[in-house]
C-alpha positions as CSV (number, residue, x, y, z in Angstrom):
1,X,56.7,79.8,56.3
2,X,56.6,75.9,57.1
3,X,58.4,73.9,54.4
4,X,58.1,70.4,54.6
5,X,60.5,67.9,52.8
6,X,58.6,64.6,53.2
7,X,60.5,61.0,52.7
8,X,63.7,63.0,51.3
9,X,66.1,59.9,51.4
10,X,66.4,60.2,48.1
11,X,67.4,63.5,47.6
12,X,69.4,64.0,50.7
13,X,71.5,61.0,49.8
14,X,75.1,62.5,50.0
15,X,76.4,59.9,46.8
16,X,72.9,60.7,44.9
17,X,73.1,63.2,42.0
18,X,73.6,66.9,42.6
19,X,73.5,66.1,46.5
20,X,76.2,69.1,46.9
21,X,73.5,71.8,45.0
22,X,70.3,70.1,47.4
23,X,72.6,70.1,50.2
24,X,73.2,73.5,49.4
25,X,69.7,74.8,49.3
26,X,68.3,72.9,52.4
27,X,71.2,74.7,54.3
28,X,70.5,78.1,53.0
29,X,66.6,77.3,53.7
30,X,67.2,76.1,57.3
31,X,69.3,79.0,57.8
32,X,66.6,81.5,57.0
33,X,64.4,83.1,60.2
34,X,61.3,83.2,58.4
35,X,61.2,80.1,57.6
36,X,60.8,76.8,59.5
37,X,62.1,73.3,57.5
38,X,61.3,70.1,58.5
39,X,62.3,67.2,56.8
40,X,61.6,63.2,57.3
41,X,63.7,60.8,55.9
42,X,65.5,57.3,56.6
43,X,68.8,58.8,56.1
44,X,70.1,60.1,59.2
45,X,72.7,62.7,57.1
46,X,70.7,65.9,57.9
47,X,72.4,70.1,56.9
48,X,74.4,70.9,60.1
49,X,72.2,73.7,60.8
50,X,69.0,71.1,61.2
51,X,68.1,69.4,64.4
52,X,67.8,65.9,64.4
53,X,65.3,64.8,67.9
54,X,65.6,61.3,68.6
55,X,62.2,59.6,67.5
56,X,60.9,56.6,70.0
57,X,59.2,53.9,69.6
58,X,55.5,54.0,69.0
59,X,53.7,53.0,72.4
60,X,50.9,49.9,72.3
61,X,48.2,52.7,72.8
62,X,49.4,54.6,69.9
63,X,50.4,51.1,67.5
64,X,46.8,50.2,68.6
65,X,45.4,53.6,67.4
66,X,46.9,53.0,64.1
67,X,45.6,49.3,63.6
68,X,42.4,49.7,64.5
69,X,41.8,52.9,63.1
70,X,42.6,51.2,59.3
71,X,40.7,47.7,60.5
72,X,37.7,47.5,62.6
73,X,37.2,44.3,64.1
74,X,34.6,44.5,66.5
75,X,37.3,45.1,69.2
76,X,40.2,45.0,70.7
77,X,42.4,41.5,70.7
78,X,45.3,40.4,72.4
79,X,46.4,38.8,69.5
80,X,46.6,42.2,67.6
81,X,48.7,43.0,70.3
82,X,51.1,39.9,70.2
83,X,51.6,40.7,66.3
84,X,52.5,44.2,67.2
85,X,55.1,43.3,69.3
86,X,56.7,40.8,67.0
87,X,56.6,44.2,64.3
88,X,58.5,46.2,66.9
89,X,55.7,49.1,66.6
90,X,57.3,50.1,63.0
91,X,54.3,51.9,62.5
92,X,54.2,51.0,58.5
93,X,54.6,47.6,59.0
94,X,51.6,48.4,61.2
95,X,49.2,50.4,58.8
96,X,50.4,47.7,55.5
97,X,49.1,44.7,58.5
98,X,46.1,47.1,58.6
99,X,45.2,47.6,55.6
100,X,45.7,43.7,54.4
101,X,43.7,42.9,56.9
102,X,40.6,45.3,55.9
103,X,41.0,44.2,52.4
104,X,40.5,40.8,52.5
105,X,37.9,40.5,55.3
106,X,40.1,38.5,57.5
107,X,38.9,38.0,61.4
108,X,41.9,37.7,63.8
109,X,42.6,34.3,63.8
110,X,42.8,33.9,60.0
111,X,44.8,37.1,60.2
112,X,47.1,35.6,62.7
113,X,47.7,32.2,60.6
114,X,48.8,34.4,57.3
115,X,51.5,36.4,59.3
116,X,52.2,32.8,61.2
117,X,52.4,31.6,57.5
118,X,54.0,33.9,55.8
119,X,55.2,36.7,57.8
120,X,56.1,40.0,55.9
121,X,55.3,38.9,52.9
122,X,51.9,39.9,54.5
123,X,52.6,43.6,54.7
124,X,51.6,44.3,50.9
125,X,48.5,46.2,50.0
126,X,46.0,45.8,46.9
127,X,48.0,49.2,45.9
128,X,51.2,47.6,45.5
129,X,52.8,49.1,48.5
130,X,54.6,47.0,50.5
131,X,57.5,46.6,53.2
132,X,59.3,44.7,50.8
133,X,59.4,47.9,48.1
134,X,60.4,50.2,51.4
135,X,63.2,48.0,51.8
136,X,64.5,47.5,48.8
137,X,64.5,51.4,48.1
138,X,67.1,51.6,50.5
139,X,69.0,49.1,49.0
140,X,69.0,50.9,45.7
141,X,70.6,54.0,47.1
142,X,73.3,55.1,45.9
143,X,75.0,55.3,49.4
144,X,74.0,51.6,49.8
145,X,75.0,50.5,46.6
146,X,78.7,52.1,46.9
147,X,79.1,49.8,50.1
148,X,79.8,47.1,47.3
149,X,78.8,43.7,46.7
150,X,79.4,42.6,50.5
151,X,76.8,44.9,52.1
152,X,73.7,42.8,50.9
153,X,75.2,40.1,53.0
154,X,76.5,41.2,56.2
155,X,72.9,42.6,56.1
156,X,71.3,39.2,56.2
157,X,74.1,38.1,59.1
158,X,73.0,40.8,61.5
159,X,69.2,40.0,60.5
160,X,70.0,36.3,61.2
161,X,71.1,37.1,64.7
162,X,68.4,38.1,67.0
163,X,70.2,40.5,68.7
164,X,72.1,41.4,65.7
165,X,76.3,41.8,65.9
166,X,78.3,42.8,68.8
167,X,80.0,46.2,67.9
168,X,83.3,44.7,70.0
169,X,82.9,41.7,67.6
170,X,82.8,43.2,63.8
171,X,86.9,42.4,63.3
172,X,86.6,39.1,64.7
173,X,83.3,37.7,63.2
174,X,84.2,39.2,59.5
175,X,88.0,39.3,58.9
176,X,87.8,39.2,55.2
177,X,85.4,42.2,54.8
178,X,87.0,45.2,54.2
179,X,85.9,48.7,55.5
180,X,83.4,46.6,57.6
181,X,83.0,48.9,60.5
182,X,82.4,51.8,58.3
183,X,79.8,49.6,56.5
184,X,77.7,48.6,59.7
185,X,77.7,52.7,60.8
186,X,76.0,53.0,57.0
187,X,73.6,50.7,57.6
188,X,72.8,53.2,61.2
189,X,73.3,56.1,58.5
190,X,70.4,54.9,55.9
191,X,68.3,53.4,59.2
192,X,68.6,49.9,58.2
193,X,70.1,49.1,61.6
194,X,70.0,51.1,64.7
195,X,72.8,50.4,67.8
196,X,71.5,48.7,70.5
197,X,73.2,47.9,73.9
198,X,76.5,47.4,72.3
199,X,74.9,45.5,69.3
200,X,73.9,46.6,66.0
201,X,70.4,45.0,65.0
202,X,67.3,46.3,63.2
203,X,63.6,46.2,63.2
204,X,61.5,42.8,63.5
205,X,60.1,43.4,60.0
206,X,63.0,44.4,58.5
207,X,65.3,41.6,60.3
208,X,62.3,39.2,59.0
209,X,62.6,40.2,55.0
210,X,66.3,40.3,55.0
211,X,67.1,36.8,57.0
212,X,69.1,34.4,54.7
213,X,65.9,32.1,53.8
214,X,68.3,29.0,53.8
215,X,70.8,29.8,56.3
216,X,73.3,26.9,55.0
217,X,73.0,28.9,51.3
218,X,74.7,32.1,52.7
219,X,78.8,31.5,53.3
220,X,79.1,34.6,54.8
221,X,77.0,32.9,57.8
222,X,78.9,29.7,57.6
223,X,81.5,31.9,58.2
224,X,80.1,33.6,60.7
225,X,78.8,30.5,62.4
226,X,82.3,28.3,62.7
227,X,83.8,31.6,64.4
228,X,81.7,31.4,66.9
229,X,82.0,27.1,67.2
230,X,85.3,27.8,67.2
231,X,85.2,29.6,70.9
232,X,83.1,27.0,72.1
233,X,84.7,24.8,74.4
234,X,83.9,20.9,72.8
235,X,84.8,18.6,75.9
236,X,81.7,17.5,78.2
237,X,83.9,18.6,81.6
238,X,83.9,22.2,81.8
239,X,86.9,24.2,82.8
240,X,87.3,24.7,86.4
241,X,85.1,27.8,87.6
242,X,87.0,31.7,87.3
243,X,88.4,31.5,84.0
244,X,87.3,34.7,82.2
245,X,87.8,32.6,78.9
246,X,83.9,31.9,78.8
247,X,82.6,35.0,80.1
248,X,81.7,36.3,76.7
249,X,79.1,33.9,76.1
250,X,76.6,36.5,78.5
251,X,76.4,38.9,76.7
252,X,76.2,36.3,72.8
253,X,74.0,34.0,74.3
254,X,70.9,34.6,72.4
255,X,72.8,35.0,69.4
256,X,74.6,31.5,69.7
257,X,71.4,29.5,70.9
258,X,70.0,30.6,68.0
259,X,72.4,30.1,65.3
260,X,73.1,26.5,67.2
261,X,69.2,26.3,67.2
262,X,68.5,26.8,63.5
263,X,71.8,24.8,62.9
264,X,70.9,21.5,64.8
265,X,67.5,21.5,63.0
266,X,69.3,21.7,59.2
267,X,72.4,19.5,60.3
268,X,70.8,17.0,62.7
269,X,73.5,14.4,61.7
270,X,76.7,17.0,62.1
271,X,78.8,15.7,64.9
272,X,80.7,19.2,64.5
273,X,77.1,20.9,65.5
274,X,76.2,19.0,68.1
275,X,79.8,19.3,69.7
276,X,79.1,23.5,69.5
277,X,75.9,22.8,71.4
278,X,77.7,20.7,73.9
279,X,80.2,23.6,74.1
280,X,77.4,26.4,74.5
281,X,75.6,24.4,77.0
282,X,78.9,23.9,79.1
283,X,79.6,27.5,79.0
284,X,76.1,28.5,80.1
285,X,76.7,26.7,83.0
286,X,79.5,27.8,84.2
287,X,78.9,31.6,83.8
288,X,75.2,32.4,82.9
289,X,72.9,29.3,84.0
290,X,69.4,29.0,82.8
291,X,67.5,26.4,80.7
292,X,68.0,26.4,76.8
293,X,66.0,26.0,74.0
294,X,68.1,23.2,72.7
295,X,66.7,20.9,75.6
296,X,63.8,19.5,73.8
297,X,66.2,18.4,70.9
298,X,68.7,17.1,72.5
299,X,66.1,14.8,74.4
300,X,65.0,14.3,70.9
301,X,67.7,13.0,69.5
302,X,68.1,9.5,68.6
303,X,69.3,6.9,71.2
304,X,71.9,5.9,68.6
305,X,73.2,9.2,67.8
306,X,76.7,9.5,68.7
307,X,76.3,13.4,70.3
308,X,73.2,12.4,72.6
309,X,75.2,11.1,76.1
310,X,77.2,13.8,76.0
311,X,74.6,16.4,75.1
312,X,72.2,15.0,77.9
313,X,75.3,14.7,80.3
314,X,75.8,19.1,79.7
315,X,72.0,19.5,79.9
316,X,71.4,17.5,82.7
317,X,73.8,20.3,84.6
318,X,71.7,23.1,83.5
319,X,68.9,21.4,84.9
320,X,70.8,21.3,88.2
321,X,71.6,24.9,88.1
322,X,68.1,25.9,88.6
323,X,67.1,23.4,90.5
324,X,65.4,20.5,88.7
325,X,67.2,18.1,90.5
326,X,64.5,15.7,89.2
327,X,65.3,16.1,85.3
328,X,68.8,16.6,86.4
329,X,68.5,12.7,87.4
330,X,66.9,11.5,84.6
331,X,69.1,13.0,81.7
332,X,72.1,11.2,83.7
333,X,70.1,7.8,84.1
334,X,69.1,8.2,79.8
335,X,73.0,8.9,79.5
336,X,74.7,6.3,81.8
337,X,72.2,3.9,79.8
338,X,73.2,5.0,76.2
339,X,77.0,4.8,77.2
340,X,76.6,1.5,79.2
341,X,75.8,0.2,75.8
342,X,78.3,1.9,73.9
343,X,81.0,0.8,76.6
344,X,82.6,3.6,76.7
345,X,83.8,2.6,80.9
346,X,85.6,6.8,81.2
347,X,82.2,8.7,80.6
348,X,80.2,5.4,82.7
349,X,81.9,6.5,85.3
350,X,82.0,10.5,85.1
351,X,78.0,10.1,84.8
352,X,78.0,7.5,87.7
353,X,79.6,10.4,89.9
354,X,77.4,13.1,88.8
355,X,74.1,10.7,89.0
356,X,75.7,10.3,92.7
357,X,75.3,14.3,92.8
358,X,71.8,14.1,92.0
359,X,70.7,11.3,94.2
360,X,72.5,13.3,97.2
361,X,70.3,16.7,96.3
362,X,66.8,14.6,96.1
363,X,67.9,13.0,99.5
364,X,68.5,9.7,97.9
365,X,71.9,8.9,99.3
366,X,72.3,5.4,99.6
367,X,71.6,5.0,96.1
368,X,73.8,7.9,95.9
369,X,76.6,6.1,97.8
370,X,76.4,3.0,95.1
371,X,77.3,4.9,92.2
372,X,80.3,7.2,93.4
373,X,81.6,3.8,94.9
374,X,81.2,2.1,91.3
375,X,82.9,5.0,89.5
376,X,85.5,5.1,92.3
377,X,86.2,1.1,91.9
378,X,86.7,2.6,87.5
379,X,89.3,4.7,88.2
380,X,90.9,2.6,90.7
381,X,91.4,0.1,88.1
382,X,92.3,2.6,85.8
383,X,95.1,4.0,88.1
384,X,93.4,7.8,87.6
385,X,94.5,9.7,91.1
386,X,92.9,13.0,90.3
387,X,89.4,11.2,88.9
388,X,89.7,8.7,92.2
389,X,90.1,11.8,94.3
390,X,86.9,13.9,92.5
391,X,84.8,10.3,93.7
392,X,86.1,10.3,97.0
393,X,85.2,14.1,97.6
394,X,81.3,13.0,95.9
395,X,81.6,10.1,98.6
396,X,82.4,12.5,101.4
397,X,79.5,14.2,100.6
398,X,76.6,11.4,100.7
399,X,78.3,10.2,103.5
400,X,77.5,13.2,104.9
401,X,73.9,13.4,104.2
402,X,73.7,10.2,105.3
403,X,74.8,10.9,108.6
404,X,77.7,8.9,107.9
405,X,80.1,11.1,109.6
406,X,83.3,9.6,110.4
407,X,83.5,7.5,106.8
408,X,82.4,11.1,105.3
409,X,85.4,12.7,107.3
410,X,87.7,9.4,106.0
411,X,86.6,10.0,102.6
412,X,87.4,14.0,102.5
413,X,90.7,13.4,104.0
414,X,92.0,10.5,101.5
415,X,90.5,13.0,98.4
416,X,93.0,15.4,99.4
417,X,95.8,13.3,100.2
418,X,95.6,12.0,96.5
419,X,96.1,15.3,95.3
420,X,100.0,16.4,94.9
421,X,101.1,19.7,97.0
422,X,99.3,21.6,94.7
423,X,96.8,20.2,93.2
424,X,93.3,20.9,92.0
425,X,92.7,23.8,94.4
426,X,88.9,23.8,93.6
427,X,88.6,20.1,94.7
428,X,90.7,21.3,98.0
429,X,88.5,23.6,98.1
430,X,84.9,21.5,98.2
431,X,86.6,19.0,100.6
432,X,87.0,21.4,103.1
433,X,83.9,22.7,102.9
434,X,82.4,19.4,103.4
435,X,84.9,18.5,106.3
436,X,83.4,22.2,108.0
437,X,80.1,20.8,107.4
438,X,80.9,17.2,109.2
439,X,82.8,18.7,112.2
440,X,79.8,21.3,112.6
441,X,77.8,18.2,112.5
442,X,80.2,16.3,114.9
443,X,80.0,19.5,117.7
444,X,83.7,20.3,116.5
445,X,82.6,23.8,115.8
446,X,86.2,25.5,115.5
447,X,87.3,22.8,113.5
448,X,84.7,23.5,111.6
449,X,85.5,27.2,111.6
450,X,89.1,26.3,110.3
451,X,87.7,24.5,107.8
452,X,85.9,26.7,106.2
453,X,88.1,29.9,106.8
454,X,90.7,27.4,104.5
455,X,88.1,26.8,101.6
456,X,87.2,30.5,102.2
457,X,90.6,31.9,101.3
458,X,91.1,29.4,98.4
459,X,87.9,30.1,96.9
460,X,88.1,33.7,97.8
461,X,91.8,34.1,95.8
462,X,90.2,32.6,92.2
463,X,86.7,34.6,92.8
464,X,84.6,31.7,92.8
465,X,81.2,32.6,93.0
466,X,79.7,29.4,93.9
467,X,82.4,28.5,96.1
468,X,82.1,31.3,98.0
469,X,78.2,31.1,98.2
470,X,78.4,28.2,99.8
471,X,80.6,28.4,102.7
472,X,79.0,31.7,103.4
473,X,75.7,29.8,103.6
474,X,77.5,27.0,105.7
475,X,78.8,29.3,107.9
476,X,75.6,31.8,108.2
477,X,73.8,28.1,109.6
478,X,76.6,27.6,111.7
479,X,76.5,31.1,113.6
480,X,72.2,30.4,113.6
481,X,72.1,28.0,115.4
482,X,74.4,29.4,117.9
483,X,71.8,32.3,118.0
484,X,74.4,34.6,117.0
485,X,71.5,36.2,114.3
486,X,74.2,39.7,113.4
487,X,76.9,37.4,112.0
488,X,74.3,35.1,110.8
489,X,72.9,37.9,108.7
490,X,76.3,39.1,107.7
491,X,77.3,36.1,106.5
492,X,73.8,35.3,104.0
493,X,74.6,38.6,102.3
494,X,77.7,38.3,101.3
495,X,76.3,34.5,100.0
496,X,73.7,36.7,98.1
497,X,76.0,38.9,96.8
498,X,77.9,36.2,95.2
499,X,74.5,34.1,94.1
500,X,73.5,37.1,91.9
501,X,76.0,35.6,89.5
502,X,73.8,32.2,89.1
503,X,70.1,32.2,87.1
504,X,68.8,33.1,90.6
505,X,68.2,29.4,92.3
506,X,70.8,29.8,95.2
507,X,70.0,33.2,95.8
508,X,66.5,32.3,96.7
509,X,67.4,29.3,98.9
510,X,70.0,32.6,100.6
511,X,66.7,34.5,100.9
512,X,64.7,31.1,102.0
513,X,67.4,30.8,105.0
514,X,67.8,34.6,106.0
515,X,63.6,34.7,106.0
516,X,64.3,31.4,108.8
517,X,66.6,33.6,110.3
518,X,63.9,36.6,110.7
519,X,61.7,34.0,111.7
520,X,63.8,32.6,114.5
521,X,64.2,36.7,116.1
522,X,60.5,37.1,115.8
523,X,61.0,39.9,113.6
524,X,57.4,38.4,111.6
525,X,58.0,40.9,108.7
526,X,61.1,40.6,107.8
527,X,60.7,37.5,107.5
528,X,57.4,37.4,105.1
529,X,58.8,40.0,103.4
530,X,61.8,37.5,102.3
531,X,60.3,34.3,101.9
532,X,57.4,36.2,99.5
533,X,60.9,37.4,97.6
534,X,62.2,33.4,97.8
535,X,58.7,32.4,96.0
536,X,58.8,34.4,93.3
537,X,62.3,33.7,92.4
538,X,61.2,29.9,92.7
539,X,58.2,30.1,90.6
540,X,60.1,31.9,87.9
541,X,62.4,28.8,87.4
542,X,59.3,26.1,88.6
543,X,61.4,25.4,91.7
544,X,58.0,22.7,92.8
545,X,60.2,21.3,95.8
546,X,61.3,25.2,97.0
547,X,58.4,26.4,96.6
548,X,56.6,24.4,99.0
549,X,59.3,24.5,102.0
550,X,58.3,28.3,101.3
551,X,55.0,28.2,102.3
552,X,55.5,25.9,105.0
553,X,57.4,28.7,106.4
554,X,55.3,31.2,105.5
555,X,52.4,29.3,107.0
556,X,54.6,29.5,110.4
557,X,54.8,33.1,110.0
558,X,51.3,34.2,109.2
559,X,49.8,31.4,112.5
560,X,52.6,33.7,114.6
């Protein structure tokens, strides 16, 4: 005998009435050999005795199958598809999106501007069914509604979130709450979450229902969002590389972009905002670089908005770190301007020295040379050592690219000797890099070699990825050109090891250099095979300048 108990939330709910008695009867009944229960429900409670097989995701073929078989079209669309994946494949969502669809007559671009409109308030039929009536059936449980007056809200947090709330993070983010872990595993319980990757989250259709409408109405996601502000570091410098302080922010980035992005939209004029986005923008930087969201607002902003220089100064460093050296540029230039005019002569000349940094990576280094010599002359006046030393070591390196080699040397050397015994390691660090690089340039190659074995064991003691990338590089050139390929080859690996930390720009320049290397041994492809791998990684972040020194090469390659 098949028995089949069909959508049996209801009566399988473990606070519902005479659950013990059902519970009871579905055990005896499972238990029995001539007999063969199956049971569907939301509630994940099942009798012991019943297996429970994980159910996946629908497939696009299948999600498809549904869709069309409710509404006929006249075929196929790709922007069936694209609504599809914004439902997550919840397959009722799907048949409801169906069946709306086939009532009203709609083609696929009307269809498309009603979800775009009004999302899943869509998902209702001429019958009254709806996802909204699903959803609210689980709220109504009686296991739901013992979680107390709190549950309704944490729900709409972890639907705010796009990846939901991080499992490590429940304590932390919700303090006052009590029994709070033992409310998010209900939620998993009556399938109103699920745990994913450390976080729990929920459907697309159910996370769009239960999102707070007005975010700035819920104080549970005030709450919520000045925990997070308050990691966020609010100065524009950001901490010296290898502090584990920040690292959180890769696995919460989504989250916080978000929050900061629906944040900066309802509370354009909130310095205390636009100091978070500062602070998420910094942190980004330093330990999981990419472009952000937030750019186009920030640019957006209004000259005379008090948050813009800095902002632009933060984004102009993401811009850098997958290198766009030309917006890089021009968000310095927009906020050297904007602070010109507000006078403010520190942050003129912290943006003078990194607009230096960007004229020396587009090649422009006599213009370069101008500005790290203005924000030197600032600090000089100001008496700042340590800021008078960071200009020098920006000097060192324009003069260096400028084949100015002995002031370059000059420049490196007096950086240091500003510094007390010890002092900023990191900045002793980049000046002997750059002193490696001028007495390679010089002929001095075991100078050089000394050099960078010292910026290699300081860089190499705090971990620092970038640090360590480059000499690595620096050195893998230096053994090229000596012909000395095996070391050569040694050293780019471990430099791609430690560029697998970055959003991928340096570790396509390593795999740019090693193709050069393949290149130079004859060893044809190898080489392709690398440079093809450079390209892609270039294209993804719109690399222009990259990309093009890559098919110069691989135009080399292919005429050998």
């Amino acid at each position: 005998m098949l028995i089949i108990l069909d959508n049996a939330e209801s009566v399988l709910d473990p606070q519902g009435t005479n659950a013990q008695e059902i519970y009871t009867v579905v055990e005896e009944l499972s238990q029995s050999k001539t007999i063969c229960l199956c049971v569907t429900s939301r509630i994940t409670i099942v009798p012991r005795h019943c297996k429970r097989p994980a159910i996946p995701a629908l497939s696009m073929e299948a999600a498809c199958d549904i869709f069309y078989g409710i509404y006929d079209g006249g075929g196929q669309s790709s922007i069936i598809s694209d609504i599809i994946r914004r439902l997550d494949f919840h397959a009722l969502s799907i048949s409801l999106l169906a069946t709306t669809a086939s009532h009203n007559m709609w083609d696929y671009d009307r269809l498309a501007q009603e979800w775009d409109a009004h999302r899943t308030k869509v998902l209702r039929t001429d019958y009254n069914e709806s996802l909204a009536a699903t959803i609210e059936l689980s709220l109504a449980s009686p296991t739901f509604r013992e979680l107390g007056p709190n549950a309704r809200d944490l729900l709409s947090v972890v639907a705010f979130f796009p990846r939901g709330v991080n499992e490590n993070n429940i304590d932390w983010l919700f303090p006052t709450i009590a029994n709070r872990t033992k409310i998010f595993d209900t939620f998993c319980i009556l399938s109103l979450a699920y745990r994913s990757n450390g976080f729990v989250t929920m459907l697309g259709p159910l996370r769009d229902y239960l999102c707070p409408k007005d975010p700035k109405s819920s104080p549970l996601l005030c709450a919520t969002k000045e925990r997070y502000f308050s990691r966020l570091p609010t100065r524009v410098d950001p901490d010296r590389p290898g502090s584990g302080e920040g690292q959180w922010i890769t696995s919460e980035d989504v989250n916080v972009e978000h929050l900061l992005d629906v944040f900066t939209t309802t509370d354009v004029n909130s310095g205390d905002v636009w100091s978070a986005c500062v602070g998420f923008m910094n942190l980004l930087y330093w330990h999981k670089p990419r472009l952000t969201v937030l750019g186009p607002k920030v640019k957006g902003l209004p000259d005379d908005h008090p948050s813009k220089p800095q902002c632009l100064v933060q984004l102009s460093w993401l811009f850098e770190s997958v290198g766009n050296r030309v917006e890089y540029k021009q968000c310095l230039s927009h906020a050297l301007e904007l602070q010109r005019e507000q006078a403010d002569i520190h942050q003129v000349a912290r943006t003078l020295r990194y607009l230096s940094d960007a004229n020396r990576l587009l090649g422009l280094h006599k213009e370069g040379v101008q500005q790290a010599t203005e924000a030197l002359g600032i600090y000089e006046q100001l008496g700042d050592a340590a800021e008078q030393a960071e200009c020098l070591n920006y000097l060192a390196w324009l003069l260096y690219g400028d084949k100015q080699l002995d002031a370059a040397e000059t420049a490196a050397y007096r950086a240091i000797d500003l510094l007390p015994d010890k002092g900023d390691q990191f900045l002793v660090c980049q000046c002997q890099r750059v002193l490696g690089k001028i007495c390679n340039s010089k002929g001095e190659r075991e100078k050089a070699i000394d050099h960078f074995k010292i910026a290699l064991g300081i860089a190499s003691s705090f971990n620092w990825h970038d640090e360590l990338l480059g000499i690595h590089y620096s050195l893998a050139k230096l053994f090229s050109k000596e012909g000395r390929f095996d070391v050569a080859h040694a050293h780019i690996e471990r430099a791609k090891s430690h560029a697998a930390n970055d959003s991928g720009y340096h570790l396509g320049r390593a795999m740019r250099l090693q193709a050069g290397f393949w290149y130079q041994e004859r060893r044809l492809e190898e080489a392709k095979s690398e440079v093809l791998r450079a390209v892609e990684v270039f294209e993804k972040l719109g690399a222009a300048q990259d990309i093009v020194r890559c098919e110069e090469l691989l135009r080399n390659i292919q005429k050998e």
